[in-house]
KOLKOL-84040 format. One record per atom (N, C-alpha, C): x, y negated, z negated; residue in one letter; residue number from 1. Coordinates in pm, whole numbers, m for minus. Atoms other than C-alpha are relative to their C-alpha. Layout:
// KOLKOL-84040
NODE:X:Y:Z:A:NUM
...
This chain:
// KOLKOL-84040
NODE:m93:m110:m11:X:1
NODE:2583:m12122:m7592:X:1
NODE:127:m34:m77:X:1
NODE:m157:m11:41:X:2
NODE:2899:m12060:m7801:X:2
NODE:129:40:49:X:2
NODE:m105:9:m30:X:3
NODE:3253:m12015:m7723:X:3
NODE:89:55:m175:X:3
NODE:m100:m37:115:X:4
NODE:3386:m11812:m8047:X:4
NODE:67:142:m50:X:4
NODE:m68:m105:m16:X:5
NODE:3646:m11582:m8091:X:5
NODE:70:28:m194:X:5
NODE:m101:m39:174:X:6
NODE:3783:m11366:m8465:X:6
NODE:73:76:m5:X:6
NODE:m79:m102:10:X:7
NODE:4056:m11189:m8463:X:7
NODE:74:0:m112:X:7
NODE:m108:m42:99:X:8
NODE:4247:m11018:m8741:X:8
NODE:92:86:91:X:8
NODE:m151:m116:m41:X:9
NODE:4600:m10886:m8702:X:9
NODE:142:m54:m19:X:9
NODE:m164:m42:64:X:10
NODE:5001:m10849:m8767:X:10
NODE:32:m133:97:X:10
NODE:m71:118:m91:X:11
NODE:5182:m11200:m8648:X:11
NODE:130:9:61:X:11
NODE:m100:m59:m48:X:12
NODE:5426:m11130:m8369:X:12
NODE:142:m39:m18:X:12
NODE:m148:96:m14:X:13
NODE:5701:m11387:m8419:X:13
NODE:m16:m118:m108:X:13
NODE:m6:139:46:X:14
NODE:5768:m11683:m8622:X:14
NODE:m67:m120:41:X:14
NODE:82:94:m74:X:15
NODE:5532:m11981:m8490:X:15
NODE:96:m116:54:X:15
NODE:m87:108:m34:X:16
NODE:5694:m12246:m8295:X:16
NODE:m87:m102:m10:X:16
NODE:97:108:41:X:17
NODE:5591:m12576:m8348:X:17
NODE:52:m107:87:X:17
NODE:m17:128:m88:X:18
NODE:5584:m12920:m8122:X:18
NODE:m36:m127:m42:X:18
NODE:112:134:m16:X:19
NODE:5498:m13226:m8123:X:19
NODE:3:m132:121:X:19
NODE:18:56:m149:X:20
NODE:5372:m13458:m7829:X:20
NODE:36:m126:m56:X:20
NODE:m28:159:m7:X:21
NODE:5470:m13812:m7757:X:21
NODE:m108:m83:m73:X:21
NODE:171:76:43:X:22
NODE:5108:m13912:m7893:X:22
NODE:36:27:m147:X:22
NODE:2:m45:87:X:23
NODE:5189:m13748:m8185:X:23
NODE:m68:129:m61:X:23
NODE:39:m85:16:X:24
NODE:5012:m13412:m8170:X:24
NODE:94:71:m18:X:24
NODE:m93:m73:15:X:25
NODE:5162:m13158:m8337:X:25
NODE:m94:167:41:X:25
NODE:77:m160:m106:X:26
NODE:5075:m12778:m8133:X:26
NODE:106:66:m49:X:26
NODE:m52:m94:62:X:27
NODE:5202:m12471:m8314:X:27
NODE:m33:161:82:X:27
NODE:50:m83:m80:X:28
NODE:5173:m12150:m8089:X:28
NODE:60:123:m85:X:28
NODE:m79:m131:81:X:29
NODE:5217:m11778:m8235:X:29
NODE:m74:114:39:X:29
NODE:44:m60:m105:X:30
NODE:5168:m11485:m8088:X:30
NODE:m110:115:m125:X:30
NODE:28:m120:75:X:31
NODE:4894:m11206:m8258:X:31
NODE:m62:138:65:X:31
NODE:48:m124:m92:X:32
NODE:4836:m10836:m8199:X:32
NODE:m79:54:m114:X:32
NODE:87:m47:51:X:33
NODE:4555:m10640:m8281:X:33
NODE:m24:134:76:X:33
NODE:m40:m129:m26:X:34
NODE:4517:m10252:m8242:X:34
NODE:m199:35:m16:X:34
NODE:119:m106:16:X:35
NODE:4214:m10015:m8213:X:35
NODE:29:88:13:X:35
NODE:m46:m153:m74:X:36
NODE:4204:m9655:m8184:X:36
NODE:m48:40:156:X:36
NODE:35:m78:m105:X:37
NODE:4254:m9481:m7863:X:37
NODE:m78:82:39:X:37
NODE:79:m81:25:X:38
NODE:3988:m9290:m7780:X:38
NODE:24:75:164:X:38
NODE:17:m112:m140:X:39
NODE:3926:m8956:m7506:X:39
NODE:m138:m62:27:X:39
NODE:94:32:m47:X:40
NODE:3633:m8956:m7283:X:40
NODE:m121:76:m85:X:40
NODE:153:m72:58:X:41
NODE:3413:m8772:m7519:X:41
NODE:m13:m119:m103:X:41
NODE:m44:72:83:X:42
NODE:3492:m9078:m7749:X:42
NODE:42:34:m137:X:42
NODE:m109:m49:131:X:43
NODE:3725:m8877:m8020:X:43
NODE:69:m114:10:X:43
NODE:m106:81:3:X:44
NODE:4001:m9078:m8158:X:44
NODE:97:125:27:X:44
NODE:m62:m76:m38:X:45
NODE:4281:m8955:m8025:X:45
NODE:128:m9:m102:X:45
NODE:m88:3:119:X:46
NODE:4582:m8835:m8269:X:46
NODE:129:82:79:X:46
NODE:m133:m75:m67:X:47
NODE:4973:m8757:m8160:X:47
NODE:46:119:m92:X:47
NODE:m1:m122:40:X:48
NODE:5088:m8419:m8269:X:48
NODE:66:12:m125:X:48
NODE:12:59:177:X:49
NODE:5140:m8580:m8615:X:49
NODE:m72:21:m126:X:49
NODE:155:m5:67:X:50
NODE:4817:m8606:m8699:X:50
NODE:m56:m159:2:X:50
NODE:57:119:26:X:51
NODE:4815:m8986:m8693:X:51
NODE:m61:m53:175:X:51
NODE:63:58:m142:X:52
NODE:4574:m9169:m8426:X:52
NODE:122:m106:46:X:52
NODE:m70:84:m82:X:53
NODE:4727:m9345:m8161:X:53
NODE:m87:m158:34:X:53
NODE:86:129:m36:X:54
NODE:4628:m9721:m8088:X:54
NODE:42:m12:96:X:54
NODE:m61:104:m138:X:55
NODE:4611:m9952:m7823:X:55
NODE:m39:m100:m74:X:55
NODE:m21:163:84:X:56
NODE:4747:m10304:m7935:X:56
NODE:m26:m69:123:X:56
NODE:50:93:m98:X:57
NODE:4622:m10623:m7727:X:57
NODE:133:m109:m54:X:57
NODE:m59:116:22:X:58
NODE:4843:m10930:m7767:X:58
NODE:m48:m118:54:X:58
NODE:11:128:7:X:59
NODE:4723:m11287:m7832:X:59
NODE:62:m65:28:X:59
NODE:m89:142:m21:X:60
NODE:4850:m11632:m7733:X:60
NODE:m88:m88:m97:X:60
NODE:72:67:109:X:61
NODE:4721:m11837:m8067:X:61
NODE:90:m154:15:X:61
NODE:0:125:14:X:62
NODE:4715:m12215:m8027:X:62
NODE:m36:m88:m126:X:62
NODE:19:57:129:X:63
NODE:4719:m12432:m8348:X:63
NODE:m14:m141:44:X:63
NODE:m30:163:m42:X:64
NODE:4668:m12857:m8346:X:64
NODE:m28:m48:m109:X:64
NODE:m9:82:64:X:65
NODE:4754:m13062:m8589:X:65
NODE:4:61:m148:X:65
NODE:11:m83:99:X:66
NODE:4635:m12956:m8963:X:66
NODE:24:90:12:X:66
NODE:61:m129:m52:X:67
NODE:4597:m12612:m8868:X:67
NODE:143:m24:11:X:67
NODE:m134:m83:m64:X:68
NODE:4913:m12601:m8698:X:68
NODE:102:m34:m76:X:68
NODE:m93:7:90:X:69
NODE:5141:m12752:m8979:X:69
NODE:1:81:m104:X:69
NODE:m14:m86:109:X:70
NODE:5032:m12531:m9228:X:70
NODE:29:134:63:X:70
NODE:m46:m96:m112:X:71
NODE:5075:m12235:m8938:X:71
NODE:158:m4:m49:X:71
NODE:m134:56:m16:X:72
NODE:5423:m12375:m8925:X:72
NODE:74:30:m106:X:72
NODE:m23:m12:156:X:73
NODE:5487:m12390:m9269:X:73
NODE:5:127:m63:X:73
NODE:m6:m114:111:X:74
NODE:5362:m12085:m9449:X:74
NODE:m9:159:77:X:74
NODE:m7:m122:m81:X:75
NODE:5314:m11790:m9154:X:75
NODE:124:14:63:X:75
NODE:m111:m17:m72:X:76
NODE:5590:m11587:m9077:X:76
NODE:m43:147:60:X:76
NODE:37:m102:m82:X:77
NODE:5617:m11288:m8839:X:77
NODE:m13:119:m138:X:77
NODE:58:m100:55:X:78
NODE:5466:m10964:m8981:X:78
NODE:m182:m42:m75:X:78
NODE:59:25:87:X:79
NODE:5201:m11143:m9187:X:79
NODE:m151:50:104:X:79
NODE:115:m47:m52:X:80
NODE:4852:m11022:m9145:X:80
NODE:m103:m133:m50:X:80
NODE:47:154:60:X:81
NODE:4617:m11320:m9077:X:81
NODE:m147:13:85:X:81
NODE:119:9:m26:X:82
NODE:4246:m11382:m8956:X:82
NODE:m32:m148:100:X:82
NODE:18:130:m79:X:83
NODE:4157:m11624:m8691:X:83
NODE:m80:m56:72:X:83
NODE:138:61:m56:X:84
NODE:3857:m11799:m8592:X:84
NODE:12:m137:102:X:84
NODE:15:87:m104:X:85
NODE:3852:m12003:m8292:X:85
NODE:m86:m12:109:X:85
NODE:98:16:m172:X:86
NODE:3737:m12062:m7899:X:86
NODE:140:57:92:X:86
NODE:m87:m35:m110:X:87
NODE:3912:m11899:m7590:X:87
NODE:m32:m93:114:X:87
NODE:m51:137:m105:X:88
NODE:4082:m12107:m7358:X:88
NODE:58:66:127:X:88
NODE:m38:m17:m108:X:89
NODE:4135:m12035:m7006:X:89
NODE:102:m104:87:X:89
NODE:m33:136:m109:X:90
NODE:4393:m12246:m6773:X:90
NODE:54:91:97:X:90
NODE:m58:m45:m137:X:91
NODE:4562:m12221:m6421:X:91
NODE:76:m78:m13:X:91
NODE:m130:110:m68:X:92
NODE:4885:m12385:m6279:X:92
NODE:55:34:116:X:92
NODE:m31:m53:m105:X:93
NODE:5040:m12356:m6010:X:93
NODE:180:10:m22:X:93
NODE:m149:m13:64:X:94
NODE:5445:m12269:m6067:X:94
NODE:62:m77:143:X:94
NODE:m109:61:m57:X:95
NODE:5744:m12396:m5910:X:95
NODE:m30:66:139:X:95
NODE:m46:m97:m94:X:96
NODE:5742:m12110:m5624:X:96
NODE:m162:m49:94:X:96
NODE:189:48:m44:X:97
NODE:5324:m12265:m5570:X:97
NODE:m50:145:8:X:97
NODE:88:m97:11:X:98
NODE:5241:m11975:m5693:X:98
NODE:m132:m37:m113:X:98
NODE:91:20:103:X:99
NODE:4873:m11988:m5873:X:99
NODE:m29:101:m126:X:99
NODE:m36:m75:77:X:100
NODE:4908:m11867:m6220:X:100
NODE:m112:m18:m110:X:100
NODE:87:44:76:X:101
NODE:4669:m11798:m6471:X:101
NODE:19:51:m196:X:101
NODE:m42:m16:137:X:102
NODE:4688:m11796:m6875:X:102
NODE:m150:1:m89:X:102
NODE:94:26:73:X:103
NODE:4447:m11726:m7158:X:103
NODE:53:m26:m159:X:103
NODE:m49:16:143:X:104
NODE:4508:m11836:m7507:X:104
NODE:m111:m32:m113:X:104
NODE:135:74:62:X:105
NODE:4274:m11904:m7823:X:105
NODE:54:m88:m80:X:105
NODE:m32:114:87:X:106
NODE:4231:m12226:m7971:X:106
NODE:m39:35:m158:X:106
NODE:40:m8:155:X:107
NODE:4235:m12181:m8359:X:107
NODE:m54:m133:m72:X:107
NODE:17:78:73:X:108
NODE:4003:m12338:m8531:X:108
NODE:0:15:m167:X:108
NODE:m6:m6:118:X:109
NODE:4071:m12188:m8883:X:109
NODE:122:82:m23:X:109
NODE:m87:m122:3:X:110
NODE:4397:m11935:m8983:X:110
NODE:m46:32:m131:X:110
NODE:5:m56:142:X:111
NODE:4301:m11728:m9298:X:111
NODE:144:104:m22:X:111
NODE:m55:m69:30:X:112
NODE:4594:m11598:m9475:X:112
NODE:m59:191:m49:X:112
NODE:54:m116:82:X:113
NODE:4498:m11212:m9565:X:113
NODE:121:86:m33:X:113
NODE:m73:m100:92:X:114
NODE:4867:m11092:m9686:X:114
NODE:35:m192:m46:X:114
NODE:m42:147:54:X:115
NODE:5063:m11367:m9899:X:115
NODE:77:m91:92:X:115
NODE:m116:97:m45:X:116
NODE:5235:m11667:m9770:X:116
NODE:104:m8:m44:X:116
NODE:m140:36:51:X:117
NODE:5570:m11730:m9740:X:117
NODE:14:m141:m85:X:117
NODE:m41:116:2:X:118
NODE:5739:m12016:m9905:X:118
NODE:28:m130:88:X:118
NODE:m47:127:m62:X:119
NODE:5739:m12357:m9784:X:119
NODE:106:m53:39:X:119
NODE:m119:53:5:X:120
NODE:6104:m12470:m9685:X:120
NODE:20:m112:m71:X:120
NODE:m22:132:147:X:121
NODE:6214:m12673:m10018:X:121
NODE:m65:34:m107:X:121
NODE:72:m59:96:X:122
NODE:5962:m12488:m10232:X:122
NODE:41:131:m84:X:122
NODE:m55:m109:61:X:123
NODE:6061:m12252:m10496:X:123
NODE:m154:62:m100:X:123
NODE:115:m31:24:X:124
NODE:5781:m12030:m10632:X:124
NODE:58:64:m188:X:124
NODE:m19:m73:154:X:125
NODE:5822:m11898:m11068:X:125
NODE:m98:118:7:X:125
NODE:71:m119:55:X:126
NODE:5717:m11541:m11106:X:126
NODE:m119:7:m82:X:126
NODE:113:18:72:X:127
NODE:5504:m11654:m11340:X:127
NODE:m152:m61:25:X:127
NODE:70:60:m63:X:128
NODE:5295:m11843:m11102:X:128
NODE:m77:34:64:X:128
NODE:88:m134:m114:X:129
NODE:5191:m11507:m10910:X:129
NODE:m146:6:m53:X:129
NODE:96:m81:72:X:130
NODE:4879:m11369:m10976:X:130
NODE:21:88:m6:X:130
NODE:m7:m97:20:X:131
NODE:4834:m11088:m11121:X:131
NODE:m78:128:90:X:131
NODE:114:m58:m52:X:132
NODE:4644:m10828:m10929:X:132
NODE:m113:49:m66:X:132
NODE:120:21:89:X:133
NODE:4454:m10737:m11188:X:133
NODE:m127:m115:m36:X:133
NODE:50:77:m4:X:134
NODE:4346:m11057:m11183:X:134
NODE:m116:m60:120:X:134
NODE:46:m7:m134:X:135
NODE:4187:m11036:m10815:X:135
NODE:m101:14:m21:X:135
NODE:153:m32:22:X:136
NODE:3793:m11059:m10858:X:136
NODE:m84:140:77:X:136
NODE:46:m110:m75:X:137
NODE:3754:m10762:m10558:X:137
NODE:84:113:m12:X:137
């Protein structure tokens, strides 16, 4: 049996990044992903616009180590990104002993699918872009 989760979608925030006493570095960032709303006849449903209405979900995306420095590095909020991992369940119990429960997915790959930002210290030459024309699809 597997344990694997793909989500594409819009990155909510800037990624924060850690690193443990061991030396793990854990990068967390939040992503949302939308579908259309649908009625019970299953129409999509559209506001008096004309455009459909979604319902967005929000992710808790876990990064470690590789993965999470380049996270760190080149994703910034808005960017639209692809993410192949495993979902992670935990419990705790809080200060108040209340039992609390969290789900998050572990990333095991991030695919950029708009461009990356710059690296902090990196300067990019116009000339360096691609062209879109140049794009094989």
């Amino acid at each position: 049996m597997q344990n694997i989760v793909i989500l594409a979608g819009n990155v909510g925030a800037t990624p924060e990044a850690r690193t443990t006493q061991g030396g793990t570095k854990i990068t967390h960032f939040s992503l949302a992903t939308s579908r259309p709303k649908r009625d019970s006849d299953g129409k999509v449903i559209k506001d008096r616009d004309g455009y459909r209405v979604e319902d967005t979900e929000w992710h808790r995306i876990t990064c470690f180590n590789g993965v999470g420095k380049t996270v760190e590095e080149y994703v910034d909020k808005g960017m639209k990104v692809m993410v192949r991992g495993r979902i992670h369940y935990t419990s705790w119990t809080d200060q108040d002993d209340i039992k609390r429960y969290g789900t998050e997915i572990i990333a095991d790959e991030v695919t950029f699918l708009t461009r990356a930002r710059q690296a902090s210290g990196q300067q990019q030459d116009e000339r360096d872009l691609p062209i879109d024309d140049d794009i094989p699809f």
